[in-house]
C-alpha positions as MATLAB code, in Angstrom:
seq = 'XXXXXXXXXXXXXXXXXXXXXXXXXXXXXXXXXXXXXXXXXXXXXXXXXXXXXXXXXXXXXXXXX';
ca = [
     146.196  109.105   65.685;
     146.377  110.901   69.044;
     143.725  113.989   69.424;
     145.740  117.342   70.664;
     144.468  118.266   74.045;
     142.543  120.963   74.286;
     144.358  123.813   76.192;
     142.080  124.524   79.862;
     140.766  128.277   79.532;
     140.992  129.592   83.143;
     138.474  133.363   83.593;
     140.510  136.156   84.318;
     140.777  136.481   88.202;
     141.403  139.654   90.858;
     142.664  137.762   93.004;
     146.556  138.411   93.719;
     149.493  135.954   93.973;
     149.745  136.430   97.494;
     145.296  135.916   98.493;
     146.592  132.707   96.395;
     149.333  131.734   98.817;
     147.347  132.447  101.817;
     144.678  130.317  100.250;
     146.565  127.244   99.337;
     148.526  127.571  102.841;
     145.172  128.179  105.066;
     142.902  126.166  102.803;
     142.171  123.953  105.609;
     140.141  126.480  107.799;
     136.584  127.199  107.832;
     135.083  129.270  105.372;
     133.869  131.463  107.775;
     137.846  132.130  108.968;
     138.448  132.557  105.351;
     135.740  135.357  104.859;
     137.147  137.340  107.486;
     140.473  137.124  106.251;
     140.006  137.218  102.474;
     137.815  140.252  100.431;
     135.777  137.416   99.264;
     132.307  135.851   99.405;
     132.224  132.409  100.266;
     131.195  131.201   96.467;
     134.259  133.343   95.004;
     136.416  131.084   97.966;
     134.749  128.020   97.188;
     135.344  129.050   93.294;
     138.909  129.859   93.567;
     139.609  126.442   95.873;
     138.244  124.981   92.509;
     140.443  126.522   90.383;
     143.510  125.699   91.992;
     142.805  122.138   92.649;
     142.127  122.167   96.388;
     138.314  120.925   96.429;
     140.090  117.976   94.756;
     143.055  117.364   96.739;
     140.948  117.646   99.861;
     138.740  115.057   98.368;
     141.776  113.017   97.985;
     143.504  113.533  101.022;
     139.891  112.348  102.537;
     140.096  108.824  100.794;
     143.552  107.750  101.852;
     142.859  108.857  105.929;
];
């Protein structure tokens, strides 16, 4: 018998649709770039990059070069 998956709880977050966009689409520049741009410290960034899968895909992307 197959166990349901449990649902992924993601903490409610200030950061808009569009700091999202320019994070996925930029997430390639430094973090220091990023601070300036983005009304963030660099642990919410590096939090947020977590979130939405981009520590992971970098990871990836890193493997198959």
């Amino acid at each position: 018998m197959k166990r349901p998956r449990k649902k992924t709880e993601y903490a409610a977050s200030n950061w808009t649709t569009e700091q999202d966009c320019y994070l996925i689409e930029h997430s390639s520049m430094s973090i220091e770039d990023l601070i300036v741009e983005l009304p963030y410290s660099e642990d919410e960034i590096m939090a947020r990059k977590e979130v939405l899968g981009l520590v992971r895909r970098a990871r990836q992307m890193r493997k198959g070069a």
